[in-house]
DRENNUMI-511647 format. One record per residue (C-alpha): x negated, z negated, y negated; residue in three letters. Coordinates in steps of 0.2 Angstrom, whole numbers, padded with zeros to 4 digits, always signed. Each point is the difference from the previous one (the first is absolute). Layout:
XZYALA/...
This chain:
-0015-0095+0006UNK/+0014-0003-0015UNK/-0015-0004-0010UNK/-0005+0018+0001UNK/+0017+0010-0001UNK/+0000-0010-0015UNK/-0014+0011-0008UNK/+0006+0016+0005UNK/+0002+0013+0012UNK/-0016+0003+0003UNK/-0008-0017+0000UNK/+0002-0002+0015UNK/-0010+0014+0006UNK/-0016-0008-0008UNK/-0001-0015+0011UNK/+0000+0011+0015UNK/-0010+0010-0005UNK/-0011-0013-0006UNK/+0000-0007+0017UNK/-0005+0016+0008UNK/-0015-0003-0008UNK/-0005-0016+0007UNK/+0003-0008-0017UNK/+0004-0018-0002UNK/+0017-0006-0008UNK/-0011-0006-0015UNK/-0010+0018-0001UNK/+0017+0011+0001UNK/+0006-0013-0015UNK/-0014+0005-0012UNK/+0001+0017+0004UNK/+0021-0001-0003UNK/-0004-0007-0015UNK/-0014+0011-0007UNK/+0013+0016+0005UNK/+0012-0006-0009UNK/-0012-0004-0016UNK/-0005+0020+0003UNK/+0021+0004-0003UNK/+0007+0001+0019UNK/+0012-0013-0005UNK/+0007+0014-0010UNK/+0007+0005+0019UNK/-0001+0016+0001UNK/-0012+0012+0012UNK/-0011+0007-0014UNK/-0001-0016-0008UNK/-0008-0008+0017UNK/-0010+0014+0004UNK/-0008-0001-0017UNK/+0000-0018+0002UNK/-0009+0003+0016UNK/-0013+0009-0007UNK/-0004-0012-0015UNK/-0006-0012+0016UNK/-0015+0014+0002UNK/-0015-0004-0009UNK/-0007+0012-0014UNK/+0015+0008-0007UNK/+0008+0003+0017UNK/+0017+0003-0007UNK/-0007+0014-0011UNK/-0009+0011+0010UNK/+0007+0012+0013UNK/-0014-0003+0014UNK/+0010-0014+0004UNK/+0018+0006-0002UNK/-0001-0003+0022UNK/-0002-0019-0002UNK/+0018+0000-0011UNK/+0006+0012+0014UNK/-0004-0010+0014UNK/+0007-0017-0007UNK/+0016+0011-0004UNK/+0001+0005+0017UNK/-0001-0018+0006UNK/+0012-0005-0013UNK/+0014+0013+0007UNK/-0003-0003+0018UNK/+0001-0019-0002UNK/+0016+0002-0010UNK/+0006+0010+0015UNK/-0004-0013+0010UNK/+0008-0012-0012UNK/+0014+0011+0001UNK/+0003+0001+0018UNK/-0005-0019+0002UNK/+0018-0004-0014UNK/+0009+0012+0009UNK/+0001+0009-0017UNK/
């Protein structure tokens, strides 16, 4: 888990969420690293939300129809962070 706080605060978010999923340790890793080749290294909400969206296929980030995709990632990155929070005692 220090390998994550490493990253940022909201790193760790991503392997949970990731996990939710059902995805493998070696999935959530290529999808990390294509986020953070879309800017959500940058750390910062918009920055993952657009980052988010880049993953859609078809100019997802551009186009408003999917503007609930970046939303609903966002809502699992605050909630986990909550979590991540509570979990630290923070």
């Amino acid at each position: 888990m220090s390998r994550i706080k490493d990253r940022g605060p909201h790193a760790a978010w991503r392997v949970y969420y990731f996990k939710s999923l059902g995805c493998t340790d070696r999935d959530h890793g290529k999808t990390a690293m294509l986020m953070a080749d879309n800017g959500a290294d940058a750390q910062t909400r918009a920055a993952e939300r657009l980052a988010a969206l880049a993953i859609l296929p078809l100019g997802g980030a551009s186009k408003p129809a999917y503007a609930f995709y970046g939303d609903a990632v966002m809502e699992f990155a605050t909630q986990f962070q909550q979590d991540i929070n509570q979990l630290g005692g923070a």
